[in-house]
C-alpha positions as CSV (number, residue, x, y, z in Angstrom):
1,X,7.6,108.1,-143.8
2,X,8.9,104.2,-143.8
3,X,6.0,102.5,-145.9
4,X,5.8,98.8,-145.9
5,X,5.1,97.5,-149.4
6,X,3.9,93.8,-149.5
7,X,4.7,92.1,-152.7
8,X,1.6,91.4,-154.8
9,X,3.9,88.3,-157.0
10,X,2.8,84.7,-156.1
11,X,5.2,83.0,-153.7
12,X,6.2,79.7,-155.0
13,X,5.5,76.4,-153.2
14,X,10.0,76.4,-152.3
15,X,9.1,80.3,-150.6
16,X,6.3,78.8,-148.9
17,X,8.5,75.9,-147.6
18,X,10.9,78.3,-146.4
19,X,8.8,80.4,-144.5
20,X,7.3,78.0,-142.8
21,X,10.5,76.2,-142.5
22,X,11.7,79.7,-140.4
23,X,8.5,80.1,-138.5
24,X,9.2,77.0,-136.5
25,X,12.8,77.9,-136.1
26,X,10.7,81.3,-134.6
27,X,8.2,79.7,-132.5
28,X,10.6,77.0,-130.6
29,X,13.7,79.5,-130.2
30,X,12.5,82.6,-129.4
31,X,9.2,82.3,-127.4
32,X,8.5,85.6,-126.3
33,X,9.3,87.2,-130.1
34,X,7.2,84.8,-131.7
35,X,4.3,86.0,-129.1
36,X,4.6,89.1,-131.0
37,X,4.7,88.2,-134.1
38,X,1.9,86.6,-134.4
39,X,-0.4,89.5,-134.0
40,X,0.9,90.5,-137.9
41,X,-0.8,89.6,-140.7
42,X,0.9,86.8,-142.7
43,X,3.4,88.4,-145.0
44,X,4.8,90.5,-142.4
45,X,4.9,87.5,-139.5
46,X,6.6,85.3,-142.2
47,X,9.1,88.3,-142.9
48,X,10.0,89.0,-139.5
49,X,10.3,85.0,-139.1
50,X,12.9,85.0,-142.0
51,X,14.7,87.8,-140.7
52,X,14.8,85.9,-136.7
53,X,16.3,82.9,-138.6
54,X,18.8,84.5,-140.1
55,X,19.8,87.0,-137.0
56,X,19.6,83.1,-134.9
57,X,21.9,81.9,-137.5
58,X,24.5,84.6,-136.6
59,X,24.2,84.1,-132.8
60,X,24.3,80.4,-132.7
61,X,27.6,81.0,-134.8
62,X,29.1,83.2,-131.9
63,X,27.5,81.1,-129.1
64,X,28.8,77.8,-130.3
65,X,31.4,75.7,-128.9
66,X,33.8,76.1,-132.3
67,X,37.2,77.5,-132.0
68,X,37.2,81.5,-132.4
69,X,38.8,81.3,-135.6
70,X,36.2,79.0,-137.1
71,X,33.6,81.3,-135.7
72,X,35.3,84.0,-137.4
73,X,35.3,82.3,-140.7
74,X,31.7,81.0,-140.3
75,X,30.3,84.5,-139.8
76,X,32.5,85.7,-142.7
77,X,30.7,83.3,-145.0
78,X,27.1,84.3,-143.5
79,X,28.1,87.4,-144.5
80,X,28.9,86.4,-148.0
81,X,25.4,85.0,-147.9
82,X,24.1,88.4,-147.4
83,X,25.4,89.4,-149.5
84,X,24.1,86.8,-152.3
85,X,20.9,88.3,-151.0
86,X,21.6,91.6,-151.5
87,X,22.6,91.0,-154.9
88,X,19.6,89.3,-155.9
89,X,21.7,86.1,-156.2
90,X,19.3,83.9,-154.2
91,X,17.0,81.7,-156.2
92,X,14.0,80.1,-155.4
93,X,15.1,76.1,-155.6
94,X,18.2,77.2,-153.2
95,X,19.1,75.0,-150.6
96,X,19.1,77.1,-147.7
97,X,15.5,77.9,-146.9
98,X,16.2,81.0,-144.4
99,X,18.6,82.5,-147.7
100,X,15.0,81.5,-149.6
101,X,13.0,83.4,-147.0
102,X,15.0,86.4,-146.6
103,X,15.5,86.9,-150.0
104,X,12.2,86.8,-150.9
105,X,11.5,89.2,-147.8
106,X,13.7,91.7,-148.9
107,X,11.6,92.0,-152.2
108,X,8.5,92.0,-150.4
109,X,9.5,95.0,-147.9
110,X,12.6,97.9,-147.9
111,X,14.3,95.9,-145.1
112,X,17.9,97.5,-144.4
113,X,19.6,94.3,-144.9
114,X,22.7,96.2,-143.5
115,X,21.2,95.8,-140.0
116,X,22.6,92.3,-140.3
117,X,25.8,93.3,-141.2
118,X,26.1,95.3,-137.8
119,X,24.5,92.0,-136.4
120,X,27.2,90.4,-137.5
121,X,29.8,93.0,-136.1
122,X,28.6,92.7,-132.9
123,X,29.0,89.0,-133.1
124,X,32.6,89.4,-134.0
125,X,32.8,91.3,-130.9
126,X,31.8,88.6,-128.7
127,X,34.0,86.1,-130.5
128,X,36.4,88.7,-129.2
129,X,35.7,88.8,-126.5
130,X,35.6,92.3,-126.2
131,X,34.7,94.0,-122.8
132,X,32.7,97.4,-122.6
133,X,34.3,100.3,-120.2
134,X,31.7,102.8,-120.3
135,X,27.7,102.9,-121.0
136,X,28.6,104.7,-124.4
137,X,31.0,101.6,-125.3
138,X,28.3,99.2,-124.4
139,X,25.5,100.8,-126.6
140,X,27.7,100.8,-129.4
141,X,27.4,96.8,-128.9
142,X,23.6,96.6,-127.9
143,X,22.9,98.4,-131.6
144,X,24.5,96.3,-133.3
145,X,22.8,93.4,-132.0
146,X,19.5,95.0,-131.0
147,X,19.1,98.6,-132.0
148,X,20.2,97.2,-135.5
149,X,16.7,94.6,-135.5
150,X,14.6,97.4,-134.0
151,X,15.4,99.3,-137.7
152,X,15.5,96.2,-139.4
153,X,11.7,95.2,-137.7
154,X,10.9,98.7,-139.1
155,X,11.3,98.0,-142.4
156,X,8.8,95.4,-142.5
157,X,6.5,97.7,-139.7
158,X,6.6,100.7,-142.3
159,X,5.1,103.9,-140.7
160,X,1.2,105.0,-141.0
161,X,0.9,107.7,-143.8
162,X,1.0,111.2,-141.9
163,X,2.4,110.0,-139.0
164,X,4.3,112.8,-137.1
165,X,7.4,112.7,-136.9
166,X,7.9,109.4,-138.3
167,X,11.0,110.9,-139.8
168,X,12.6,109.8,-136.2
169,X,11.3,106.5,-136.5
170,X,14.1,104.3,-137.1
171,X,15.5,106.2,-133.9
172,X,13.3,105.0,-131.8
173,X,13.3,101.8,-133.0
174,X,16.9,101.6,-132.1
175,X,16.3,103.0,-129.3
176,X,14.2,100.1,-128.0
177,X,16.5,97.7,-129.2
178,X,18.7,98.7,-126.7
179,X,16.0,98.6,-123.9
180,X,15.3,95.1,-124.5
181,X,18.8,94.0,-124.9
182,X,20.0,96.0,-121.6
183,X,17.1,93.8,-120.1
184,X,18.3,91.0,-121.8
185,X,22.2,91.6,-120.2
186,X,20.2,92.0,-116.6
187,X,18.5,88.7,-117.0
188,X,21.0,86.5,-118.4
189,X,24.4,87.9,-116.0
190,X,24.9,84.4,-114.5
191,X,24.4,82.2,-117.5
192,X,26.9,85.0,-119.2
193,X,29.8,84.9,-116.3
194,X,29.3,81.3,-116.5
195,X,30.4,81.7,-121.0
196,X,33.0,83.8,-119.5
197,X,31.2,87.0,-120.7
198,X,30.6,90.1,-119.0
199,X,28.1,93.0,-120.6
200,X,27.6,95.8,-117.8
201,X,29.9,98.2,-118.2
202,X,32.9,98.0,-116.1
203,X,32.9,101.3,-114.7
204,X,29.1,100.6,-113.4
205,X,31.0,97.3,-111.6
206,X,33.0,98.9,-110.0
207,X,30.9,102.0,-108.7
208,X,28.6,98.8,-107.0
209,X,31.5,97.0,-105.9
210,X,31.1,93.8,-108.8
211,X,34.3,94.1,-110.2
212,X,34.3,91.0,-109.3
213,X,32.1,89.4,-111.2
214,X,29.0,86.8,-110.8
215,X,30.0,83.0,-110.5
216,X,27.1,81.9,-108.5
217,X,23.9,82.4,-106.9
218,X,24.6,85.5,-104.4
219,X,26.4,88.1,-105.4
220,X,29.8,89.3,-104.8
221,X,31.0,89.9,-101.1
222,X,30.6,93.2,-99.8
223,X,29.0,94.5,-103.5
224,X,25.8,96.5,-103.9
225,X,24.3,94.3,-106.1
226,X,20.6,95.7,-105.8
227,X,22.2,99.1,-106.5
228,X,23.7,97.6,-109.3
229,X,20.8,96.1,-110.8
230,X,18.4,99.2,-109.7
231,X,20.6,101.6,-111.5
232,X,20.4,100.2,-114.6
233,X,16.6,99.3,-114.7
234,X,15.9,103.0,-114.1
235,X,18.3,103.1,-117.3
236,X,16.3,100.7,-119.2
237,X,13.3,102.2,-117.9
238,X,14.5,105.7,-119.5
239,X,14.7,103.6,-122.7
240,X,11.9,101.8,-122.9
241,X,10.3,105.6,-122.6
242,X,12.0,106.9,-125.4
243,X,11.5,104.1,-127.6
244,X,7.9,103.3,-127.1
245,X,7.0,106.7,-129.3
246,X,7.4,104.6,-131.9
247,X,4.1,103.2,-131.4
248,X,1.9,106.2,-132.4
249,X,3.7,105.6,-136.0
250,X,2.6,102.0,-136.6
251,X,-0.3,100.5,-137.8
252,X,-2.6,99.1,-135.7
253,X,-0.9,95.3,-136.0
254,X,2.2,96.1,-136.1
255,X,2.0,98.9,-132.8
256,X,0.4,95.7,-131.4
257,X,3.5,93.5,-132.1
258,X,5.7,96.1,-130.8
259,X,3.6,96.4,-127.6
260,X,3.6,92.9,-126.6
261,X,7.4,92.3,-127.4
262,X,8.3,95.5,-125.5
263,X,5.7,94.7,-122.9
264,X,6.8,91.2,-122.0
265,X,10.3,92.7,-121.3
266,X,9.2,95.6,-119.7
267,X,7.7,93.1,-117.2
268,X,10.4,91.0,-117.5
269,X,12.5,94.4,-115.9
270,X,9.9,94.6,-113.2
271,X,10.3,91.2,-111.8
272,X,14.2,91.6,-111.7
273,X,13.3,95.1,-109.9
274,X,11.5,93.5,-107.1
275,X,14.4,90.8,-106.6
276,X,18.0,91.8,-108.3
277,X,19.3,88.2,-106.8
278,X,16.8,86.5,-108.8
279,X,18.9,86.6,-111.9
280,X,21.9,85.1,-110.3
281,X,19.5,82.0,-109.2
282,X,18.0,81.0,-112.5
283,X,16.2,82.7,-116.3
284,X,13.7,85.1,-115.1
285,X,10.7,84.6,-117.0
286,X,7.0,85.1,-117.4
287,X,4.3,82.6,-117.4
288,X,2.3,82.1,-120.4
289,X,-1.0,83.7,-119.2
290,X,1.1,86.9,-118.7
291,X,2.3,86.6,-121.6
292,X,-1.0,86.3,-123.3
293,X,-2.0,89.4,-120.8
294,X,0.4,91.4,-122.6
295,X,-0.5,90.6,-126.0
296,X,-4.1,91.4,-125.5
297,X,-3.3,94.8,-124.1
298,X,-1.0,95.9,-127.3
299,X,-3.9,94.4,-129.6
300,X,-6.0,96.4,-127.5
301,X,-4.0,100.0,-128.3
302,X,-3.6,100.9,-124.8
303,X,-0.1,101.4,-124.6
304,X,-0.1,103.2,-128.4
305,X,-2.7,105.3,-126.8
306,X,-1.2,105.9,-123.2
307,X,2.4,107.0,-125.6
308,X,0.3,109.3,-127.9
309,X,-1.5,111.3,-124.1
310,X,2.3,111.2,-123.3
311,X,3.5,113.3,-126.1
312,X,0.8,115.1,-126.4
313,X,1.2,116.2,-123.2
314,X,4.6,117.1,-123.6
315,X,4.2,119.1,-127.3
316,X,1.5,121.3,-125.1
C-alpha cells in the first residue's frame, strides 16, 4: 500500500506564495492537467501543481531554442536543484518558488523525486536527438517522461487502505503514462516533424510506408497513414486498459483526477481515430464542455466502477 500522508506543519506565507505561484504556471500551460487537478483537495492540487512546474521546467529546457550544449548544461543544473531538494537544502525564503513548492511537497507526501531524474533523462534524449527503432525502444522514452509522472502522481494519490493489489500500483501508473504520452506523439506528429523530431517507431514507419516522414497537411505519397495511425490507437487503447486498474486503488478524489486526465485523452484518441489526417492539419483538441463532461463522469465513479466489474469479471 502507497499511503499519502499530508503534512499537518503550517505552511508559511513564502510556501503559500509558491504554490500559488505554480498553480498558475498549471492552469495557463497545461489545460487539460489542471482540469484534473482540481477535483483534489488543496494539498494534494498544490502538490501535483509544484511537481507540473518543475516537470514544465525541464521540458521548456529541451524545447527551447538554446544551443544543445546549453540545454545540456541547463538540465544538468536542474538536476543539481533536485537534488538541493532531496537533500533538504531548500529553504523557505528561497528564491525559486517551484524549488519552495516542491520541497515543501516532498515533505508533505513520499513523492519518488527520482521520477524527475528519469524526466530529465528523457529530456537529454531529445536534446539528442535520439530516434526510437522499435516499440520497446520508444517505451523506454515514454517512461521516462510519462510513465515516470504516472508514479510520481502516485505518490501524492497514495492507495486506499486494503486495496487489492495495490502492490502493482505504481505499474499501472506507469503504465498509463505511457497511454497518454503515445496519444500525445499521435496528436502532436506535425508540430514534432516540423522541431525535426520523430517519436513512432521507425520500424512502424516503415511497415505503413512513412519512412518518410510528415512535413505537411497530407500524408506521405503512397503511405497508409490511417493504418498507421489505427495501429497504434489500438496500442494506446491496450494501454489505457491496463492502466485504468489503477483506479479501484484511489480514493475517491484522486480516482476522480485520474479519470478525467485519462478520460480527456482517451477522447482525445477517439477523435484522431475517426480522422488520422486531422493531426497533420492542426492540435486536435476538445472543447471545454467536453472537457467538463469528463470531469463530471470521474467525480461521478463511473469509470472506477466500470474498471472494478472489469476485473471482477476477469478474477471469476
Amino acid at each position: 500500500m502507497i499511503r499519502a500522508v499530508e503534512s499537518e506543519q503550517h505552511a508559511s506565507a513564502p510556501v503559500l506564495a509558491a504554490y500559488s505561484y505554480c498553480e498558475a504556471v498549471t492552469g495557463q500551460q497545461a489545460r487539460n492537467f489542471a482540469y484534473g487537478i482540481r477535483l483534489l483537495p488543496t494539498p494534494k492540487r498544490r502538490a501535483m501543481s509544484a511537481l507540473y512546474a518543475f516537470s514544465r521546467r525541464v521540458d521548456d529546457i529541451g524545447d527551447g531554442a538554446l544551443a544543445d550544449e546549453v540545454k545540456i548544461a541547463r538540465l544538468q543544473d536542474t538536476r543539481a536543484l533536485l537534488d538541493r531538494i532531496r537533500d533538504g537544502a531548500v529553504e523557505d525564503d528561497d528564491t525559486d518558488p517551484v524549488a519552495v513548492a516542491l520541497a515543501h511537497a516532498s515533505r508533505a507526501f513520499p513523492i519518488p523525486l527520482g521520477g524527475l531524474d528519469e524526466l530529465i533523462d528523457g529530456v537529454l534524449k531529445d536534446v539528442r536527438g535520439e530516434t526510437y527503432e522499435t516499440w520497446d525502444d520508444l517505451k523506454v522514452y515514454c517512461r521516462c517522461v510519462a510513465g515516470a509522472i504516472g508514479r510520481l502522481s502516485l505518490g501524492v494519490f497514495g492507495t486506499e487502505p486494503g486495496a487489492r493489489g495495490a502492490e502493482r500500483a505504481p505499474e499501472y501508473a506507469d503504465t498509463l503514462g505511457l497511454a497518454l504520452q503515445l496519444t500525445n506523439i499521435l496528436r502532436d506528429i506535425r508540430e514534432d516533424a516540423a522541431g525535426g523530431r520523430t517519436y513512432l517507431p521507425a520500424d512502424d514507419l516503415a511497415k505503413f510506408g512513412c519512412s518518410a516522414g510528415f512535413h505537411g497537411p497530407t500524408p506521405p505519397e503512397g503511405s497508409d497513414f490511417a493504418g498507421l495511425v489505427h495501429f497504434e490507437v489500438r496500442r494506446a487503447r491496450a494501454l489505457f486498459a491496463e492502466g485504468y486498474q489503477l483506479l479501484p486503488m484511489l480514493d475517491r478524489r484522486s480516482g476522480a483526477c485520474v479519470a478525467a486526465m485519462a478520460g480527456i485523452y482517451r477522447r482525445l484518441l477517439d477523435r484522431i481515430e475517426r480522422d488520422p489526417e486531422a493531426v497533420l492539419r492542426g492540435r486536435v483538441s476538445l472543447p471545454g464542455r467536453e472537457k467538463a463532461y469528463v470531469a463530471v463522469r470521474g467525480l461521478s465513479g463511473l469509470d472506477t466502477r466500470h474498471v472494478t466489474r472489469q476485473t471482477l469479471r476477469r478474477r471469476a
